[in-house]
C-alpha positions as CSV (number, residue, x, y, z in Angstrom):
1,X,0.0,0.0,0.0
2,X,1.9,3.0,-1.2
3,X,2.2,6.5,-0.1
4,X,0.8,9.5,-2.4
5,X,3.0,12.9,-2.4
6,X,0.3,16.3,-1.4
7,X,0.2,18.7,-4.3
8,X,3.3,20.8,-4.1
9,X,1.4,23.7,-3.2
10,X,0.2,22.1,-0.3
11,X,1.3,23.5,3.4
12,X,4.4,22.6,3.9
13,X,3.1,21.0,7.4
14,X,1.5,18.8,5.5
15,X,4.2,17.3,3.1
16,X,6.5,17.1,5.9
17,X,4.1,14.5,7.4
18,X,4.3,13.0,3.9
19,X,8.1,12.9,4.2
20,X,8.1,11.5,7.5
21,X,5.5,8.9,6.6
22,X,7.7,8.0,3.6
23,X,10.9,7.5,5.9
24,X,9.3,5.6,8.1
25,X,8.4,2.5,5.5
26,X,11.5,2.6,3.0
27,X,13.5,-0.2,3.7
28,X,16.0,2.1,4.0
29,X,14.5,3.9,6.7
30,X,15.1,7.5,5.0
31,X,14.2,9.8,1.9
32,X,17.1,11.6,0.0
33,X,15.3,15.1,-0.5
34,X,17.0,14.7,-4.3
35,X,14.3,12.5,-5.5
36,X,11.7,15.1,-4.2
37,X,13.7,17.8,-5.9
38,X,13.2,15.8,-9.3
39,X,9.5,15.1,-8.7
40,X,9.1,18.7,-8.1
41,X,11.0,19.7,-11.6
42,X,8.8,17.4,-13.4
43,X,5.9,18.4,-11.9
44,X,6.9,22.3,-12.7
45,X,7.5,21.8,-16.0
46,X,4.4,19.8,-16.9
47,X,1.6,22.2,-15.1
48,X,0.2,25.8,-16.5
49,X,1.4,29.0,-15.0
50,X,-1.0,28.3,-12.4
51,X,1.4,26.1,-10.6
52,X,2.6,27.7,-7.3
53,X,5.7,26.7,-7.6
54,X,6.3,27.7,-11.3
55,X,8.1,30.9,-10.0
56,X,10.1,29.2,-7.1
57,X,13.6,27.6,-7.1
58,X,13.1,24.1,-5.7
59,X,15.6,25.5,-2.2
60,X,12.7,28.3,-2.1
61,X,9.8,25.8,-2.2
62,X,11.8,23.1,0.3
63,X,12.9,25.7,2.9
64,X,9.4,26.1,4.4
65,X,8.8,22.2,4.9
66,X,12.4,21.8,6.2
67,X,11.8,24.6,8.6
68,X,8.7,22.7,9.7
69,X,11.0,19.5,10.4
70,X,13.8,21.4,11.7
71,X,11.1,23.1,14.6
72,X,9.5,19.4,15.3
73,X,13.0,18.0,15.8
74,X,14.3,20.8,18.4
75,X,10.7,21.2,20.3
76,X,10.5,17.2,20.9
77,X,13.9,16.3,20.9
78,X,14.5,12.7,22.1
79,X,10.8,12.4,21.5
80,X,10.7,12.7,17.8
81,X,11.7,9.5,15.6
82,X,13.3,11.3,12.8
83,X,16.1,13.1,11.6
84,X,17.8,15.4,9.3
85,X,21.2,14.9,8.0
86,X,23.7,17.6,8.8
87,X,24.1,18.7,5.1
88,X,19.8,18.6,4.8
89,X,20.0,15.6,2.1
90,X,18.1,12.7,3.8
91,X,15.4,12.4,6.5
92,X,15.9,9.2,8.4
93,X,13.6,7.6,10.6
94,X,14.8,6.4,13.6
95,X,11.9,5.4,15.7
96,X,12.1,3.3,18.7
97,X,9.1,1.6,20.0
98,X,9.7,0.4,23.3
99,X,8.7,1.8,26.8
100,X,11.9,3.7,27.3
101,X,10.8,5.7,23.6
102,X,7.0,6.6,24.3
103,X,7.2,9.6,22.8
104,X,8.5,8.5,19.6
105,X,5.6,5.9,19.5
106,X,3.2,8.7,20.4
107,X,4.4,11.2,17.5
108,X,3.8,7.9,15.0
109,X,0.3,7.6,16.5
110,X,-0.6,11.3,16.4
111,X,0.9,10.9,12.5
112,X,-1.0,8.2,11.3
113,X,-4.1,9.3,12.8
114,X,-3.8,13.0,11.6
115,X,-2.2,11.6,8.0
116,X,-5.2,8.6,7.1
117,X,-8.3,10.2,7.8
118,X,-9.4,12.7,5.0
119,X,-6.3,13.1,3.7
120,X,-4.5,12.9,0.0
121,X,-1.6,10.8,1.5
122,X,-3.0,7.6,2.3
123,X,-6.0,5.7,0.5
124,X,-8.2,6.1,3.4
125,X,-10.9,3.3,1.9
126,X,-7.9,0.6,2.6
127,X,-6.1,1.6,5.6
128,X,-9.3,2.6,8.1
129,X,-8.6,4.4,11.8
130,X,-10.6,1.8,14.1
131,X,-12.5,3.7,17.5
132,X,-10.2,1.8,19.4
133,X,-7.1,3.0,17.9
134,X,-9.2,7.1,18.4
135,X,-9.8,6.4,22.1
136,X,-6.0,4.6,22.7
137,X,-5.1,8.7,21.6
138,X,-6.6,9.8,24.8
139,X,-4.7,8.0,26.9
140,X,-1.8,9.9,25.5
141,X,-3.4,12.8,25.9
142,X,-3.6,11.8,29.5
143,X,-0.4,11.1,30.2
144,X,0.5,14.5,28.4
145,X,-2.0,16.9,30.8
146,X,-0.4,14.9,33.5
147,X,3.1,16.8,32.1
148,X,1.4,20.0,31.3
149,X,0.1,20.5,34.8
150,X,2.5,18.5,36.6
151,X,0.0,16.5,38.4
152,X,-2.2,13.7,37.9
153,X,-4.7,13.0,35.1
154,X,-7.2,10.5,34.0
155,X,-8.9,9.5,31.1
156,X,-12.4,10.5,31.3
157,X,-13.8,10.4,28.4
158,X,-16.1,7.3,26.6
159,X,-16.2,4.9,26.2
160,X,-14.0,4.5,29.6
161,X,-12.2,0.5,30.0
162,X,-13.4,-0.1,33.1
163,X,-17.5,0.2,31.2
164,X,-18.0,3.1,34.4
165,X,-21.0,5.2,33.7
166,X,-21.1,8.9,34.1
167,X,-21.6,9.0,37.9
168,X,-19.5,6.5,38.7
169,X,-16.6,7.9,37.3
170,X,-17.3,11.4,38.7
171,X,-17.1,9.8,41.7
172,X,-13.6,8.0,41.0
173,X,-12.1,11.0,39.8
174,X,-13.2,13.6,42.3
175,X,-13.6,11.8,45.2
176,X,-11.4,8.5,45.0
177,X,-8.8,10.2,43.0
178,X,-8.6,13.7,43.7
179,X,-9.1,13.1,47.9
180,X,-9.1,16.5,48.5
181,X,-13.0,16.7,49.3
182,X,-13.2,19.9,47.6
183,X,-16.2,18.8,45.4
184,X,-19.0,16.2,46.4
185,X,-20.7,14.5,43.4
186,X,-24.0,13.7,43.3
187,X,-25.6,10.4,45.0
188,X,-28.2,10.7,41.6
189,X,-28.4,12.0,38.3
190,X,-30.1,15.9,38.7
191,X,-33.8,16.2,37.6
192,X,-34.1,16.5,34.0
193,X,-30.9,14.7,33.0
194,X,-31.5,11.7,30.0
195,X,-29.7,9.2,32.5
196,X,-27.7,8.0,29.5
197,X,-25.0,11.0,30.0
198,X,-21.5,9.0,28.6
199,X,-18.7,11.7,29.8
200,X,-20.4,15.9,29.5
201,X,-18.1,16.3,26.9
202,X,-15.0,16.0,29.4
203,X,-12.6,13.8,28.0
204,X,-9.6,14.6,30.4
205,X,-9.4,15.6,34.4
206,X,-6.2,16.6,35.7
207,X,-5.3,18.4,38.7
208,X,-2.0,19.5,40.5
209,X,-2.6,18.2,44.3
210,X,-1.8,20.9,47.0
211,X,0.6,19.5,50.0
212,X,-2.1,20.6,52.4
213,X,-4.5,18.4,50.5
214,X,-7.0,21.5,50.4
215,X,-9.0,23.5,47.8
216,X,-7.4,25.9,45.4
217,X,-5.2,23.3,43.3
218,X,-4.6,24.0,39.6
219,X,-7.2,21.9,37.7
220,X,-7.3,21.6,33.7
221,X,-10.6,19.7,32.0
222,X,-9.3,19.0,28.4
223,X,-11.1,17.3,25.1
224,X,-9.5,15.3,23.0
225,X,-10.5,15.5,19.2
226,X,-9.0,13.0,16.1
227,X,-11.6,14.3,13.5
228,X,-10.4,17.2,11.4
229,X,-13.6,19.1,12.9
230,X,-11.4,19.7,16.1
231,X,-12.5,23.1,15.7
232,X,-15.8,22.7,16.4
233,X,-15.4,21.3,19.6
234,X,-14.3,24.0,22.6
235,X,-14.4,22.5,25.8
236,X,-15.1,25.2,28.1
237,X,-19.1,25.1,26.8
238,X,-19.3,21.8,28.7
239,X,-17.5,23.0,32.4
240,X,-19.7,25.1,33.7
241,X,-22.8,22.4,33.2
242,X,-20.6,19.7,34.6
243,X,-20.1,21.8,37.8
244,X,-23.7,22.9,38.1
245,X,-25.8,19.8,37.4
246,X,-23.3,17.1,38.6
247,X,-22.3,18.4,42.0
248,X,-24.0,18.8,45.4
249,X,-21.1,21.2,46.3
250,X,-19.0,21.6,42.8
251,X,-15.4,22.3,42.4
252,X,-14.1,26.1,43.2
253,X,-10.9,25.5,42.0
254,X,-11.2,27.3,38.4
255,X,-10.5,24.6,35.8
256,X,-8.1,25.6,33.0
257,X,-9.9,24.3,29.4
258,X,-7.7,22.7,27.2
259,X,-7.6,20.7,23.5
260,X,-5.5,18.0,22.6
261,X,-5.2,16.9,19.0
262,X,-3.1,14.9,16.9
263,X,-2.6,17.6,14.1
264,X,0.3,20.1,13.7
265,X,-1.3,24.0,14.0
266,X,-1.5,25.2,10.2
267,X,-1.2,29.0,10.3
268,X,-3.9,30.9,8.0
269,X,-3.3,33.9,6.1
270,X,0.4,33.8,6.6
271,X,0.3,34.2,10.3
272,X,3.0,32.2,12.4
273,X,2.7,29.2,14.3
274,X,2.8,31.2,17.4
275,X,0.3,33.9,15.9
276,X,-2.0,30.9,15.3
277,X,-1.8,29.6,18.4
278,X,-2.2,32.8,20.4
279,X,-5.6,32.8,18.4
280,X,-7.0,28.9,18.7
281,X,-5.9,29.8,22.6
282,X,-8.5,32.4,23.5
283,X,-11.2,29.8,22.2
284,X,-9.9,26.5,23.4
285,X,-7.4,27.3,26.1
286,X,-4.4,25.4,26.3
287,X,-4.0,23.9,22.8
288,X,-2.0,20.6,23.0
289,X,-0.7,19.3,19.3
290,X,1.0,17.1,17.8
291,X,4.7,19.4,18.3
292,X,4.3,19.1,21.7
293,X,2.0,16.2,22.5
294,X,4.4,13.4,22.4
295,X,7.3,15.4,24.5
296,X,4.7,15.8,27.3
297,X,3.1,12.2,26.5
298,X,6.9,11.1,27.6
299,X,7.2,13.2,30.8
300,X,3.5,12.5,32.1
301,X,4.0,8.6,31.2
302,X,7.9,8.6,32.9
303,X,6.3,10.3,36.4
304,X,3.2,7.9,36.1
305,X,5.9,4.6,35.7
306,X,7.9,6.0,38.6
307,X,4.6,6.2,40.7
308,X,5.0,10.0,41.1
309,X,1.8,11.0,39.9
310,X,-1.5,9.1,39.3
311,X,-1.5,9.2,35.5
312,X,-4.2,6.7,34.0
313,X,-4.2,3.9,31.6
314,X,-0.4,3.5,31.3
315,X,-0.8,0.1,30.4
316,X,-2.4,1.6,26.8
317,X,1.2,2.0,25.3
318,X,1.2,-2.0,24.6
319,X,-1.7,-2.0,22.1
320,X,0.1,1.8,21.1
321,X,2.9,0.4,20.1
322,X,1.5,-2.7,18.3
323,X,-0.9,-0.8,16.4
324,X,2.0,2.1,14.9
325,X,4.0,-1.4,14.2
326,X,1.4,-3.1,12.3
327,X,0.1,0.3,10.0
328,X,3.9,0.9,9.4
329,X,4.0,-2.6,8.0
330,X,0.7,-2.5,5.5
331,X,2.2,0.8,4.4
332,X,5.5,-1.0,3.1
333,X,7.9,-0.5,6.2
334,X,10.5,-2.9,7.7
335,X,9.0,-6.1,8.4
């Protein structure tokens, strides 16, 4: 099952994740950047003056999507699987998927998931993202809100492993978990609720515990979102129901909203990355991508190994790391 090259004049975000893809299932483990500078001639020479690129110098068209690369590489350091040769020749792939590289196996998931779906890189009719494979992302993005706030984190959102309904899990979380008896969930569901609530919309609790155990900790409620409508999907709608429906006495700590997503932030109307953010921030609150995801996947799963934090479902990385192993294979890696 081979990979198709984005139109040249596509973001450069975008064909860096086809580069990456590519190096990841040569047998060679790498691209020579020559090969895509003869694609790119050819393709110049054979389209109208409508072409993009017909103006550009292939090094003027490249330096964009190496830029992208180049920023990946120095934000996630150990936790990104691929590299750039010294000279800027070759990208080589040199993921390791074991427990001591979660990060690395993280980035591949966020990859393949934000690559597949909807996208001109992969036949998405043969190679299909299961549910299972969209809900193993959260537990990542547990494990990362665990780093961001330094804390603990669990993996609220549905469906949950353990088959816990809505209650039940407020319960675990706020009162099992959290022990800080700041917040006292409701013994029933409040008048007027369906009684087949799955999560409010909350896919991730974290909280920083104080050392006096009292109120006032720093508290984040995060969604996660694989579907390109990420947008369409800000968290901080569904907080202030959760506190006033599902609580006798509801939380004063002031939860931070946050997103987490697979996709690398594609800057419109040639803002920067950093412009972009600053804007999807004011909506969502702490945006969480894939440039940052993994490197706090790593940290949050590290502390929750070393039983420093309570970070939830750490034993996900198994079925993680199987699943980026088998994709790489149908899409013609290593065997």
């Amino acid at each position: 099952m081979g990979l198709q090259a984005p139109p040249f004049d596509a973001p450069p975000q975008l064909f860096a994740d086809w580069l990456e893809l590519k190096a990841s299932v040569t047998d060679q483990r790498k691209v020579w950047l020559v090969d895509i500078e003869r694609a790119w001639e050819a393709t110049r020479e054979s389209e109208d003056t409508d072409f993009e690129g017909a103006e550009k110098e292939f090094n003027e068209w490249l330096r964009p999507v190496l830029a992208c690369i180049q920023r990946r590489a120095l934000i996630l350091d150990s936790a990104y699987p691929f590299q750039l040769d010294d000279n800027g020749d070759t990208l080589s792939y040199i993921g390791v998927l074991d427990d001591t590289h979660v990060g690395q196996a993280v980035y591949m998931l966020c990859l393949i998931l934000s690559s597949i779906p909807e996208s001109e890189i992969v036949d998405k009719a043969r190679l299909k993202i299961p549910n299972s494979t969209r809900d193993r992302f959260q537990a990542c993005s547990a494990w990362a809100a665990a780093a961001v706030i330094g804390g603990c984190a669990y993996a609220f959102g549905w469906p949950r492993p353990d088959g816990s309904d809505f209650m039940t899990a407020l319960g675990i979380v706020y009162h099992d978990s959290m022990g800080d008896k700041e917040a006292t969930v409701r013994d029933e569901p409040p008048p007027g609720a369906s009684g087949a609530e799955k999560d409010g919309g909350i896919d991730i609790v974290a909280w920083r515990p104080r050392v006096d155990h009292a109120s006032g900790k720093v508290y984040l409620l995060g969604q996660v979102a694989t579907g390109k409508n990420w947008k369409d999907k800000p968290v901080a709608a569904d907080i202030k129901p959760l506190h006033d429906n599902w609580f006798v006495f509801s939380p004063v700590s002031r939860p931070i909203p946050a997103m987490f997503i697979p996709y690398s932030i594609i800057p419109e109307n040639g803002a920067t990355v950093e412009d972009q953010l600053r804007f999807l921030t004011s909506r969502f609150g702490v945006v969480i991508y894939r440039d940052v995801l993994p490197r706090y996947a790593q940290e949050g799963f590290e502390a929750g190994t070393a039983k420093l934090a309570q970070v939830h479902r750490l034993q996900d990385f198994a079925s993680i790391k199987k699943y980026v192993e088998r994709v790489l294979k149908l899409l013609g890696g290593p065997k």
